[in-house]
PQR file of N, CA, C, O and H, with PARSE charges and radii, in Angstrom:
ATOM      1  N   UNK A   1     103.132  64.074 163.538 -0.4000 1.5000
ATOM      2  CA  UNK A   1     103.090  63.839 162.105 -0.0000 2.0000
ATOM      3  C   UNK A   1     103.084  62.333 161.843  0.5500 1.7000
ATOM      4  O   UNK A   1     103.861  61.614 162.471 -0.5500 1.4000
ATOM      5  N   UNK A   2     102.258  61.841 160.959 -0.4000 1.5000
ATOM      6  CA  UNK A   2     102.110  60.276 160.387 -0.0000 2.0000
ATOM      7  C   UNK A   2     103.043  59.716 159.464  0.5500 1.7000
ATOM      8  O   UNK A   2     102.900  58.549 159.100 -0.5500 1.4000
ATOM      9  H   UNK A   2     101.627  62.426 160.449  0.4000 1.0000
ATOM     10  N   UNK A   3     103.903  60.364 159.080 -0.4000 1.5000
ATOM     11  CA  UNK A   3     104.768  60.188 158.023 -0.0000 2.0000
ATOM     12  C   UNK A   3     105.278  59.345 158.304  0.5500 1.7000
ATOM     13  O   UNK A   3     105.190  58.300 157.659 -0.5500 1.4000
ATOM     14  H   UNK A   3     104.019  61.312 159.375  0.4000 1.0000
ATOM     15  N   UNK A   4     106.317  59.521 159.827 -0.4000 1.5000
ATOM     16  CA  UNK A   4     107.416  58.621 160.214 -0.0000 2.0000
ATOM     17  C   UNK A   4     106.816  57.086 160.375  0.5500 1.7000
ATOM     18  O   UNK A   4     107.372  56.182 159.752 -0.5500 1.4000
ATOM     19  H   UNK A   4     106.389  60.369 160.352  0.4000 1.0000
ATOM     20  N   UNK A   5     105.632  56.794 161.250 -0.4000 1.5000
ATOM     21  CA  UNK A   5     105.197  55.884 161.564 -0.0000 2.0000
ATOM     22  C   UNK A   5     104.721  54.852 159.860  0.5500 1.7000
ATOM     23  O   UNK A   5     105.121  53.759 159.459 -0.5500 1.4000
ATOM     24  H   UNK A   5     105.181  57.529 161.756  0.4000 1.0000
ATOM     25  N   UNK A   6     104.012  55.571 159.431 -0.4000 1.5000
ATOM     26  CA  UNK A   6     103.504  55.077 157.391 -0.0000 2.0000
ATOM     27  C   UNK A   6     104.743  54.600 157.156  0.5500 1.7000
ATOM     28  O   UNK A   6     105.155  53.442 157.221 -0.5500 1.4000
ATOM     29  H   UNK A   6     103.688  56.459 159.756  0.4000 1.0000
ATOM     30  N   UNK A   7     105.456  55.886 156.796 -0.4000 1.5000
ATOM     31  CA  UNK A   7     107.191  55.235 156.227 -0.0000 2.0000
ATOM     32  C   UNK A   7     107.915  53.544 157.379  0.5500 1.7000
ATOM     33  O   UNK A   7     108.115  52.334 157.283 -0.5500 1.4000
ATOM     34  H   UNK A   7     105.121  56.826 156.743  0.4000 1.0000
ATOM     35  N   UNK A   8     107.956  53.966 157.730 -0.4000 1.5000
ATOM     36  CA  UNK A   8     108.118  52.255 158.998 -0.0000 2.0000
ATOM     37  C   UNK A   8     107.265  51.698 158.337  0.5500 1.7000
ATOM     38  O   UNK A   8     107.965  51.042 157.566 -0.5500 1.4000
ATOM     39  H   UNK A   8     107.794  54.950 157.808  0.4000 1.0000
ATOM     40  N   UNK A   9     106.441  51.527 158.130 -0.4000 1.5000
ATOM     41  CA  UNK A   9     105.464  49.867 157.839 -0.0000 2.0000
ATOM     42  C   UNK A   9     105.199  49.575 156.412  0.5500 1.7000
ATOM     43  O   UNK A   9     104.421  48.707 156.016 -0.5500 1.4000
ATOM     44  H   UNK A   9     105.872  52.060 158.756  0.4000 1.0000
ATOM     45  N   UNK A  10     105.953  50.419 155.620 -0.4000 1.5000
ATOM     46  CA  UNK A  10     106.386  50.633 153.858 -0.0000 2.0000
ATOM     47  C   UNK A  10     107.423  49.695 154.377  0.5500 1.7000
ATOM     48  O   UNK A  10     107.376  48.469 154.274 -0.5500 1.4000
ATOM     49  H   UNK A  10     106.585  51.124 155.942  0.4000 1.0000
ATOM     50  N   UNK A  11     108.530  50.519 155.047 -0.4000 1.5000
ATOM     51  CA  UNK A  11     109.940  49.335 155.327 -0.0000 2.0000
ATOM     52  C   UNK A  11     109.757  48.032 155.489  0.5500 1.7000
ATOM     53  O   UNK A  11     110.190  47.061 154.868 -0.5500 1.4000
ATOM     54  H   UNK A  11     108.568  51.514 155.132  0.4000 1.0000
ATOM     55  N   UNK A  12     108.815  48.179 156.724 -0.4000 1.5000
ATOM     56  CA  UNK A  12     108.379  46.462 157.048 -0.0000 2.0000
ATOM     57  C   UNK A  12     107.764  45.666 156.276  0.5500 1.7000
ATOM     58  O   UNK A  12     107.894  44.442 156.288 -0.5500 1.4000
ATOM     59  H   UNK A  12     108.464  48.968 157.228  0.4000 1.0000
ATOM     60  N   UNK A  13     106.883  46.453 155.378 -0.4000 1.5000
ATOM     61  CA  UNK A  13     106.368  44.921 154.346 -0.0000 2.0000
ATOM     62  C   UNK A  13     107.295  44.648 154.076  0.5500 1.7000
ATOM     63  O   UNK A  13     107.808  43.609 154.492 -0.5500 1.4000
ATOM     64  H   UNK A  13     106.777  47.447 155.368  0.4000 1.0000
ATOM     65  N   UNK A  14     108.030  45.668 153.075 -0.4000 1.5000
ATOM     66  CA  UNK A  14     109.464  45.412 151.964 -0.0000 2.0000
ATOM     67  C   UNK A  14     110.410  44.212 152.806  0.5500 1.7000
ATOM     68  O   UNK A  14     110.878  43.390 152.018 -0.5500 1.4000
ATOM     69  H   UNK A  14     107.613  46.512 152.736  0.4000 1.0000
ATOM     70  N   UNK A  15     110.620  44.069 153.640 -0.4000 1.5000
ATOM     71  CA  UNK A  15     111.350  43.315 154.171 -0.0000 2.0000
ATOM     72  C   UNK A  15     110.746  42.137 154.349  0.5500 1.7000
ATOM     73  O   UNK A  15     111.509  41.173 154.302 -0.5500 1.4000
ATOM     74  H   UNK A  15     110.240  44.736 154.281  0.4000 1.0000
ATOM     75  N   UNK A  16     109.354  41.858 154.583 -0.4000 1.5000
ATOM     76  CA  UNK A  16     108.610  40.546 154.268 -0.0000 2.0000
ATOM     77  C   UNK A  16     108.890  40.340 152.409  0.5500 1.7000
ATOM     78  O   UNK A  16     109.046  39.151 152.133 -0.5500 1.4000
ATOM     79  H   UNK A  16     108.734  42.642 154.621  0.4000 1.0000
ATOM     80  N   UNK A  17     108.948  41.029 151.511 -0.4000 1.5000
ATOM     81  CA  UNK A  17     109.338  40.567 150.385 -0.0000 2.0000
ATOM     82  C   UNK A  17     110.704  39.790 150.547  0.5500 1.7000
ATOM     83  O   UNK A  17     110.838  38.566 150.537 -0.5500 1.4000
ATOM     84  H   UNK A  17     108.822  41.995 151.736  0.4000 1.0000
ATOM     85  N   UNK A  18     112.002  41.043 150.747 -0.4000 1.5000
ATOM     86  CA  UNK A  18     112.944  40.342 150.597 -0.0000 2.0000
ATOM     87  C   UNK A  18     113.257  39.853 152.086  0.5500 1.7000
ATOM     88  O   UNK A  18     113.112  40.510 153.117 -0.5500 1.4000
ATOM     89  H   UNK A  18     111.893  42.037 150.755  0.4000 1.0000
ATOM     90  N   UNK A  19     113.720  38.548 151.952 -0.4000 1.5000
ATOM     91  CA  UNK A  19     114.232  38.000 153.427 -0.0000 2.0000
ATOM     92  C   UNK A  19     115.398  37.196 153.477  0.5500 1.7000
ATOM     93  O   UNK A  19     115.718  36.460 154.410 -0.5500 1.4000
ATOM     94  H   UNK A  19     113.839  38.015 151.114  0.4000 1.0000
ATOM     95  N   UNK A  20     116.073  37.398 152.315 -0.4000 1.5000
ATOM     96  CA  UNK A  20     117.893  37.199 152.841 -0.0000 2.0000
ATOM     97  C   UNK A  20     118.397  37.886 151.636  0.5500 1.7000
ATOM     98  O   UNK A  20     117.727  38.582 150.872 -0.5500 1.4000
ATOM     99  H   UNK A  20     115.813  37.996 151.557  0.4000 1.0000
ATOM    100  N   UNK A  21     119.704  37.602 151.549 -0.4000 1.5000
ATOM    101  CA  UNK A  21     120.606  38.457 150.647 -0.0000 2.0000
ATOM    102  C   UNK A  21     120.153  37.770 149.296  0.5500 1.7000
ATOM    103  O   UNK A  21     120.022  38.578 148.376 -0.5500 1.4000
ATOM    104  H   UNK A  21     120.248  37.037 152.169  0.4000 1.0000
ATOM    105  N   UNK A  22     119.920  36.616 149.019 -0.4000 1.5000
ATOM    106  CA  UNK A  22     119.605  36.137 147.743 -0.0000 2.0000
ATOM    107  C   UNK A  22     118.478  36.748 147.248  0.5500 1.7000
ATOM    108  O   UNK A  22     118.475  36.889 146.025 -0.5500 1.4000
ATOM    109  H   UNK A  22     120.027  35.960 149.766  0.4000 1.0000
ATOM    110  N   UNK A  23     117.537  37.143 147.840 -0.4000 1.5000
ATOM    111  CA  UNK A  23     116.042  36.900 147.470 -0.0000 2.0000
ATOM    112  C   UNK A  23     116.045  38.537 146.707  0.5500 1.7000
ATOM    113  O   UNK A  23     116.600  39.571 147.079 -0.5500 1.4000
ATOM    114  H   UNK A  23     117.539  37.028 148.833  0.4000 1.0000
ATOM    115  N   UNK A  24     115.217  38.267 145.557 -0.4000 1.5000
ATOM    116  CA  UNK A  24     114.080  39.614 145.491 -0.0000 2.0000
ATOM    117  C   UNK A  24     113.959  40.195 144.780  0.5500 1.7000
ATOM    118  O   UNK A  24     114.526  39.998 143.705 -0.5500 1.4000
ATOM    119  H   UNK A  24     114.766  37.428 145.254  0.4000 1.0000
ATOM    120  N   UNK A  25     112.939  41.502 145.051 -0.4000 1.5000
ATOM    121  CA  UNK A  25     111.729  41.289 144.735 -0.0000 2.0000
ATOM    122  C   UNK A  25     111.559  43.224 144.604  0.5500 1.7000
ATOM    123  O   UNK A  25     112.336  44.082 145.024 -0.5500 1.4000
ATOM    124  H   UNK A  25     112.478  41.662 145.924  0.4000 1.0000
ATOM    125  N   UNK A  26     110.220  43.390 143.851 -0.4000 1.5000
ATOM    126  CA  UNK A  26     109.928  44.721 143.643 -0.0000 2.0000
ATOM    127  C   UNK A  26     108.663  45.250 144.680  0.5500 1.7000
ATOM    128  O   UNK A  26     107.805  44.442 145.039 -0.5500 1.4000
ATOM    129  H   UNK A  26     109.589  42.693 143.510  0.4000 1.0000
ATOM    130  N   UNK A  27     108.634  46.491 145.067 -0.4000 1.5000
ATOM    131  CA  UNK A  27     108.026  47.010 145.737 -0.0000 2.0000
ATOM    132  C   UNK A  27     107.363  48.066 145.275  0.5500 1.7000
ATOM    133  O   UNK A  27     108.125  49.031 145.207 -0.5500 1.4000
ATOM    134  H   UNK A  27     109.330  47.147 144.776  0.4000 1.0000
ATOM    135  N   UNK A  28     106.335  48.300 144.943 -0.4000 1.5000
ATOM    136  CA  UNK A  28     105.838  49.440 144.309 -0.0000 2.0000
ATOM    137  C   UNK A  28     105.084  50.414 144.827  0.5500 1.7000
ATOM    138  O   UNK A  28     103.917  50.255 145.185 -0.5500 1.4000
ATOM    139  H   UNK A  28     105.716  47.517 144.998  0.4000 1.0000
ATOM    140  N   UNK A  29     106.001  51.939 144.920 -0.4000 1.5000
ATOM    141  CA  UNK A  29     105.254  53.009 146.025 -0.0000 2.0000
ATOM    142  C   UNK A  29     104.757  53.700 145.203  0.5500 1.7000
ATOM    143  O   UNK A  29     105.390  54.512 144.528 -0.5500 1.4000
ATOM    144  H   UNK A  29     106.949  52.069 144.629  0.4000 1.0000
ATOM    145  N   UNK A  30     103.128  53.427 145.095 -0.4000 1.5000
ATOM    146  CA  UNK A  30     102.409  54.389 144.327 -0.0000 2.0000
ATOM    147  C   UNK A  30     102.103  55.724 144.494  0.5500 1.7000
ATOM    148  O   UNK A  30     102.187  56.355 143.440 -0.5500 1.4000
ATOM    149  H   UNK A  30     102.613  52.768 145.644  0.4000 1.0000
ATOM    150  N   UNK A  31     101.812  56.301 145.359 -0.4000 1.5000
ATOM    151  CA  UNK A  31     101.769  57.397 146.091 -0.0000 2.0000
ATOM    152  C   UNK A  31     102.393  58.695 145.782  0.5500 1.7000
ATOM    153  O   UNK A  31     103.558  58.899 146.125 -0.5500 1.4000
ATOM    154  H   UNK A  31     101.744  55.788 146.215  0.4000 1.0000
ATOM    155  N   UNK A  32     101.889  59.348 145.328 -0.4000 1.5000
ATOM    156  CA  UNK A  32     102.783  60.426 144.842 -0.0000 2.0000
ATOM    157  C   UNK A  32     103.514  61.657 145.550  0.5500 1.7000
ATOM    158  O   UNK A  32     103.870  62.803 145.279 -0.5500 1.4000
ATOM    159  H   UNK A  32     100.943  59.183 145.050  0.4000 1.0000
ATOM    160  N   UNK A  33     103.537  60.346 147.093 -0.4000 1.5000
ATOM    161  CA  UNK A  33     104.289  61.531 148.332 -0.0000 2.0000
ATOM    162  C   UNK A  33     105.716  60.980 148.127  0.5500 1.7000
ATOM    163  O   UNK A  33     106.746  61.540 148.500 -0.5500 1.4000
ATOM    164  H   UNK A  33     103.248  59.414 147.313  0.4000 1.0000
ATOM    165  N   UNK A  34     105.604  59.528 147.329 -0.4000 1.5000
ATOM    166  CA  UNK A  34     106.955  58.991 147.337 -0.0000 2.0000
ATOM    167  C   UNK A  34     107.597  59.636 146.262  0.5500 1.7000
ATOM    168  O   UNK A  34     108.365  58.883 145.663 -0.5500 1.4000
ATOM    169  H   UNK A  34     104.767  59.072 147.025  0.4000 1.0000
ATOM    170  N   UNK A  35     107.530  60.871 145.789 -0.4000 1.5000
ATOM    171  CA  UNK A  35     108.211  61.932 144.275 -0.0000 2.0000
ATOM    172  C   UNK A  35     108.590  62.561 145.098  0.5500 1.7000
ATOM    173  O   UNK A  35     109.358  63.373 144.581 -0.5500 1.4000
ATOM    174  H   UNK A  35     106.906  61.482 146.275  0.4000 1.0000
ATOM    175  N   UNK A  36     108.500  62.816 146.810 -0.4000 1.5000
ATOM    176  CA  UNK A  36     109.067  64.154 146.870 -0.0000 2.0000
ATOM    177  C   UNK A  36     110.694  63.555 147.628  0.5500 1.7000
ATOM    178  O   UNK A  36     111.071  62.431 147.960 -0.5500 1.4000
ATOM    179  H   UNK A  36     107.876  62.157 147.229  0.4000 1.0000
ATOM    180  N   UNK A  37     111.098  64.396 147.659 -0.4000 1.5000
ATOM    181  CA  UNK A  37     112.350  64.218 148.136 -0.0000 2.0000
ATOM    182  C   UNK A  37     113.225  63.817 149.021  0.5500 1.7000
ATOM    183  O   UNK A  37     114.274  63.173 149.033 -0.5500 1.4000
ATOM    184  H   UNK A  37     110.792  65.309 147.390  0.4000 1.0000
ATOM    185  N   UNK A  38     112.150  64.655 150.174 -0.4000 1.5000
ATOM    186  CA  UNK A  38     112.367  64.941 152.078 -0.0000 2.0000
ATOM    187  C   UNK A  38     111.669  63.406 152.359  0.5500 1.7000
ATOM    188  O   UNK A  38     112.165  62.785 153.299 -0.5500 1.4000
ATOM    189  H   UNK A  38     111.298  65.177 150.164  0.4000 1.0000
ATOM    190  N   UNK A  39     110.518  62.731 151.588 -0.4000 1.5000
ATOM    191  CA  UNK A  39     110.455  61.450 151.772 -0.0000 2.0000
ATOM    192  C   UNK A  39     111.071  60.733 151.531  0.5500 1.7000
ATOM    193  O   UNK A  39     111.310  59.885 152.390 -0.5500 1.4000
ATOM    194  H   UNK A  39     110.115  63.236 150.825  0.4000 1.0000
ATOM    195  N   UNK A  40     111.791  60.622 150.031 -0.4000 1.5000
ATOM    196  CA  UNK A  40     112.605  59.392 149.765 -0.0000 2.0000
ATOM    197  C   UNK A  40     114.092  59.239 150.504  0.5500 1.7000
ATOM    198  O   UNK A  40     114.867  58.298 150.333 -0.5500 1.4000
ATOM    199  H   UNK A  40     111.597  61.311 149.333  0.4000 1.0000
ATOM    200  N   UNK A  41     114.322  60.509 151.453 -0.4000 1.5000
ATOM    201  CA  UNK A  41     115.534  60.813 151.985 -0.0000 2.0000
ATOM    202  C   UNK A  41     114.894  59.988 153.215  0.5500 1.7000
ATOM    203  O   UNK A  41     115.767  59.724 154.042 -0.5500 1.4000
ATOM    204  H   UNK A  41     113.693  61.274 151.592  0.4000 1.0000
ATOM    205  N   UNK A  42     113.966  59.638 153.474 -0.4000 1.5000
ATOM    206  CA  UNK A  42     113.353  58.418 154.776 -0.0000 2.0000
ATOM    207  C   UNK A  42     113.671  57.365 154.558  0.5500 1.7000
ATOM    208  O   UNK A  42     113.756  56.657 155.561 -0.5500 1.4000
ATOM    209  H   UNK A  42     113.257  59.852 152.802  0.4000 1.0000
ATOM    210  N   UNK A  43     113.968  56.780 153.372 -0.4000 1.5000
ATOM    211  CA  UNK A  43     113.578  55.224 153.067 -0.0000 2.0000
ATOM    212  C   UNK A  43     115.457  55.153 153.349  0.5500 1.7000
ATOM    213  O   UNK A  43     116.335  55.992 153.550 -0.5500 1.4000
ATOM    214  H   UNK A  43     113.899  57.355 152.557  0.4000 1.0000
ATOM    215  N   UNK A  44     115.407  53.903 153.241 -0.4000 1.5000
ATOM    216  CA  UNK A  44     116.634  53.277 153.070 -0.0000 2.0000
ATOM    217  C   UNK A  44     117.568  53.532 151.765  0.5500 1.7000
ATOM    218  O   UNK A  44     117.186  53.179 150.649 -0.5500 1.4000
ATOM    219  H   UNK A  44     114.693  53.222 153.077  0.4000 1.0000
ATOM    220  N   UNK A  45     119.086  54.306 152.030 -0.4000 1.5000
ATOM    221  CA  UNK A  45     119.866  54.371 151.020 -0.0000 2.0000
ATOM    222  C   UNK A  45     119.762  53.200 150.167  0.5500 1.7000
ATOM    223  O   UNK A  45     119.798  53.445 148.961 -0.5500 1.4000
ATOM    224  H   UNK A  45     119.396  54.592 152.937  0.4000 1.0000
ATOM    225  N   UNK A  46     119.635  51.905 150.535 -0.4000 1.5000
ATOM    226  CA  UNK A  46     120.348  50.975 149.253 -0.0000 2.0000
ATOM    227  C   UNK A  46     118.898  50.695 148.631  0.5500 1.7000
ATOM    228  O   UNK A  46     118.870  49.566 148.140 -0.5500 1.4000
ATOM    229  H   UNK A  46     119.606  51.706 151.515  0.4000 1.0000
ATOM    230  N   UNK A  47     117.817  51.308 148.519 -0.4000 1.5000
ATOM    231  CA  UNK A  47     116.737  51.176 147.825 -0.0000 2.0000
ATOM    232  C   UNK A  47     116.933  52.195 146.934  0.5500 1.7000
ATOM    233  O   UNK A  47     117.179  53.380 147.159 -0.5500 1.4000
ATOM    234  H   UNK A  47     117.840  52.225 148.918  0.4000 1.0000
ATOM    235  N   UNK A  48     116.687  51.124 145.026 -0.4000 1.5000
ATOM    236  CA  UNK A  48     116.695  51.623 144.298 -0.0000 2.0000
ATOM    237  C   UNK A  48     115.620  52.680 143.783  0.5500 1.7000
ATOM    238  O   UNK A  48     114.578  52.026 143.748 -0.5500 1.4000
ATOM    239  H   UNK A  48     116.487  50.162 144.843  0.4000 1.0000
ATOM    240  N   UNK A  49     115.368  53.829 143.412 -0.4000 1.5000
ATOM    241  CA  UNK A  49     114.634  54.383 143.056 -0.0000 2.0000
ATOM    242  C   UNK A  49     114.675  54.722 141.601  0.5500 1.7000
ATOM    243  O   UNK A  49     115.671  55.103 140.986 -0.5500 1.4000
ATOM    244  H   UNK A  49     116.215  54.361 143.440  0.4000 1.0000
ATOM    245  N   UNK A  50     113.278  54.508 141.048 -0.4000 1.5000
ATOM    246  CA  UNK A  50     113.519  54.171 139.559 -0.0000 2.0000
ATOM    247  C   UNK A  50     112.320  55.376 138.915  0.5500 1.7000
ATOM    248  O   UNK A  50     112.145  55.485 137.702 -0.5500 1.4000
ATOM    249  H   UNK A  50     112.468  54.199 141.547  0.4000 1.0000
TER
END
């Protein structure tokens, strides 16, 4: 499945946005795989979802 590997390199830009505790910045997951659930339970807890 491609999910796991996609989801990893979503993480990795995001982390070229923010790059220390001061910084940052918005990330915008257009995708309307990022509504479902079992995905957003992939990403990182301290990412806000709005």
């Amino acid at each position: 499945m491609y999910l796991y590997p996609g989801l990893q390199k979503v993480v990795q830009a995001a982390g070229r946005v923010i790059r220390t505790e001061r910084d940052q910045g918005v990330v915008h997951l257009i995708d309307d795989r990022y509504r479902r659930a079992d995905v957003r339970r992939l990403l990182p807890r301290w990412w806000q979802v709005r």
